[in-house]
N, C-alpha and C positions, 0 to 999 in steps of 0.2 A: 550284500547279496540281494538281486533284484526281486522284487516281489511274483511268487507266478502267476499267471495271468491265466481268464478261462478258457479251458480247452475247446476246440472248434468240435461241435457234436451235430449230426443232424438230425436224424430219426429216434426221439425218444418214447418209449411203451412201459407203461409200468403195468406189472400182470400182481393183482391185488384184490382185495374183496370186500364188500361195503363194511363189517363194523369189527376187522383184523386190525388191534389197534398198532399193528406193528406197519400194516397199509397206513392206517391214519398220517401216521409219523411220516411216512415219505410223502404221501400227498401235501402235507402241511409244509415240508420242505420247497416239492415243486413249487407251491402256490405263493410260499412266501418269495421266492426268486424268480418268479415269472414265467417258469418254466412253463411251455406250449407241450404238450405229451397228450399220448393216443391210451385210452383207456382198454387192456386185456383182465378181463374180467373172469376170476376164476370161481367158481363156486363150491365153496368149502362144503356147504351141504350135499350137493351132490358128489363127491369125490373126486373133482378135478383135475386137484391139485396131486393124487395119486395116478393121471394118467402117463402114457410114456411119454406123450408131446411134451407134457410139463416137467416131469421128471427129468427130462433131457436137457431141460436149463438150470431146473433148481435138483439135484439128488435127495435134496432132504423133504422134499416135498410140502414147504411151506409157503405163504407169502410173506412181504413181495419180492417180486424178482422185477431189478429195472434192468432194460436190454436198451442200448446206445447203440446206433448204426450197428446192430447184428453180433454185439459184445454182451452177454449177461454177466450184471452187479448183483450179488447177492447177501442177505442180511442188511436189516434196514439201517444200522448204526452205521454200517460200511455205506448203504446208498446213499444215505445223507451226509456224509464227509466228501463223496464225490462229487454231488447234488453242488456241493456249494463250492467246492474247487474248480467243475466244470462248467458253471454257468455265471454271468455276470450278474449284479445284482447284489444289495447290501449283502456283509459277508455277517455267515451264521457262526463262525467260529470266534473268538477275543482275537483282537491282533497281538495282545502283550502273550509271550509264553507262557507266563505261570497264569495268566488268568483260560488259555485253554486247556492248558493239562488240570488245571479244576474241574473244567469244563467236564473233560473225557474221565475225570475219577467219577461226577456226580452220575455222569452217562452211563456207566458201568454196576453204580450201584442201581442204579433204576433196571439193566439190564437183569442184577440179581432178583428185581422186585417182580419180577415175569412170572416167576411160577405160582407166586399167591392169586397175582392177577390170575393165572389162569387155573388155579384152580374153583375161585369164587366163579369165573365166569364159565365155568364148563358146569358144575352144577348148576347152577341158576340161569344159563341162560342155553348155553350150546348142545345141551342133553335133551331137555325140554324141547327143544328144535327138530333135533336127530328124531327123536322117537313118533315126532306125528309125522314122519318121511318112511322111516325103515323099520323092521324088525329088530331085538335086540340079538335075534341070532347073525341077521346082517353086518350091524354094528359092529358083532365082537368081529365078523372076518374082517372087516375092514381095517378095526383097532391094527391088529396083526397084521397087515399092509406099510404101515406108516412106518416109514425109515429111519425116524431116530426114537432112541429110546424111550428119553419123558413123553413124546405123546405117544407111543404105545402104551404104554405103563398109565397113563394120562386115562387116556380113551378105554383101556381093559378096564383100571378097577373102578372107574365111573360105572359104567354100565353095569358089573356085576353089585354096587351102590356099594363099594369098599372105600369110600371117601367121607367120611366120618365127620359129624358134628365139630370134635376136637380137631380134627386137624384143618378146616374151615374158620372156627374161634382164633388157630395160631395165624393162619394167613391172614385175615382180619386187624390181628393184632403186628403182625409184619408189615403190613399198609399202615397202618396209625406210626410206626417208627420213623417210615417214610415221609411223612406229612410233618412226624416232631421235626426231620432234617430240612425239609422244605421252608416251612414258620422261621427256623434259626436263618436260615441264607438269605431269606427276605429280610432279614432287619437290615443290612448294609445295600438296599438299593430296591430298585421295582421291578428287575428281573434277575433270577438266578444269579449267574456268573457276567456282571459287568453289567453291556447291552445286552437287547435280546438275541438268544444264539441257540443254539442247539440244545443245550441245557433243558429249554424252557418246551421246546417242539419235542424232546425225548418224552419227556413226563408228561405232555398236555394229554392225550389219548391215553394215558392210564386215569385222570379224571374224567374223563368226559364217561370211561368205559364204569368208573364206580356209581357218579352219577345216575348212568340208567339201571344198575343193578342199585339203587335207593342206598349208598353208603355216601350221598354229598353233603348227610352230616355231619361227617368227621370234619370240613373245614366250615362250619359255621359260623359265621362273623364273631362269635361269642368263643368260642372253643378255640379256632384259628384264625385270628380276623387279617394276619395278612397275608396267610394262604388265600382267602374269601375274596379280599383286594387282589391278588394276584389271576385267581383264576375270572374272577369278572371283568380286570383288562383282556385277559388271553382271548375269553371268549368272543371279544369285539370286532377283534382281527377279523377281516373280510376273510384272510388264508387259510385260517380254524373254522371260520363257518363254510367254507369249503371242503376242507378237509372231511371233518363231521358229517357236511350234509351230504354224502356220495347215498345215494338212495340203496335196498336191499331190491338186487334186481330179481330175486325168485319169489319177491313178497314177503310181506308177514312182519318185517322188522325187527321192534324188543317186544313190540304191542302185543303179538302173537301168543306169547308166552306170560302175558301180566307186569311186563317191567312197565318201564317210565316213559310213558307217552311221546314226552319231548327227545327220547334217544333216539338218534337215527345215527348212530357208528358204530 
């Protein structure tokens, strides 16, 4: 069977938001395959991504949404398997089959790892945000806007402060499981699954996103040393420091709020 070749694209826009680590992951894709794209910049603090221009590509109203010559991809797992079938450019996926369907189990569990991520990062960082911007009576109509469940449910009991110590401690504790599976996969080589591939660009923005929330001790050279080794190749990558460093264009950053100085995604 002949190998497929990359699709002929012209006009590429990714509509995304400086530090939506689900943005990071497609940027990082772009950047690692060369991809030329036009920046649509949504502003999750102001509510952009709930208007009907935006709604009309993405229904769910998140980011990113990538749009090819007039076509919107949506879900970043999805944009980055397309990302890297439709542009030329080392391939992010294993060429042996069993080493990508590894690939896409490891991708899936990092998928599940979303919600602790988002829950640590809505208290500690997206709340703190919201509230030097809107009222809390704002907030909750807006909560009540957003078209899929978890971030309703997300965004409600945040703001009414129904998000508890204990269920914070478990999400914590569900990122440190993730990090044991991480440590184990790195002993058979220097990236994830083979070469580096999508593996490594799923889960990079879920560190970079703990690091400015002050949890980048869980891989300390002592604790995790070849999590530690891994994430300070990742970091070097010219494409990760791109990805990362998309500036917050309404201001303020993590600094705003007393996170990590050094976070800027």
């Amino acid at each position: 069977m002949p190998e497929p070749q990359p699709a002929r694209v012209g006009t590429v826009q990714l509509y995304h938001f400086w530090s939506s680590v689900c943005s990071v992951r497609c940027r990082f894709a772009l950047e690692e395959k060369g991809v030329r794209w036009e920046s649509r910049y949504v502003d999750l603090f102001a509510f952009d991504q709930l208007t009907p221009d935006y709604l009309a590509i993405n229904p769910d109203g998140v980011v990113p949404t990538l749009v090819c010559d007039g076509q919107p991809i949506r879900d970043s797992v999805i944009i980055n398997e397309f990302i890297d079938q439709a542009f030329p450019g080392a391939p992010l996926v294993p060429a042996d089959p069993f080493a990508a369907a590894r690939m896409r189990e490891f991708v899936r569990s990092c998928e599940q790892a979303l919600t602790p991520i988002a829950l640590l990062t809505y208290v500690k960082y997206i709340l703190p945000k919201l509230r030097r911007r809107w009222s809390d009576e704002e907030l909750i109509r807006q909560a009540d806007r957003r078209p899929t469940r978890f971030l309703r449910d997300l965004h409600s009991r945040g703001i009414r402060n129904q998000i508890g110590e204990q269920e914070l401690a478990q999400a914590a504790l569900d990122l440190e499981l993730l990090l044991d599976q991480i440590e184990a996969m790195l002993a058979d080589g220097p990236w994830l699954i083979g070469p580096f591939s999508l593996a490594d660009i799923t889960v990079a923005p879920y560190m970079f996103r703990l690091d400015a929330l002050g949890h980048g001790r869980f891989w300390s050279a002592r604790q995790r040393p070849r999590v530690s080794d891994w994430y300070r190749r990742l970091s070097d990558r010219p494409a990760f420091q791109a990805a990362t460093g998309w500036p917050d264009e309404s201001g303020g950053g993590y600094q705003e709020v007393g996170l990590a100085s050094h976070g800027t995604a």
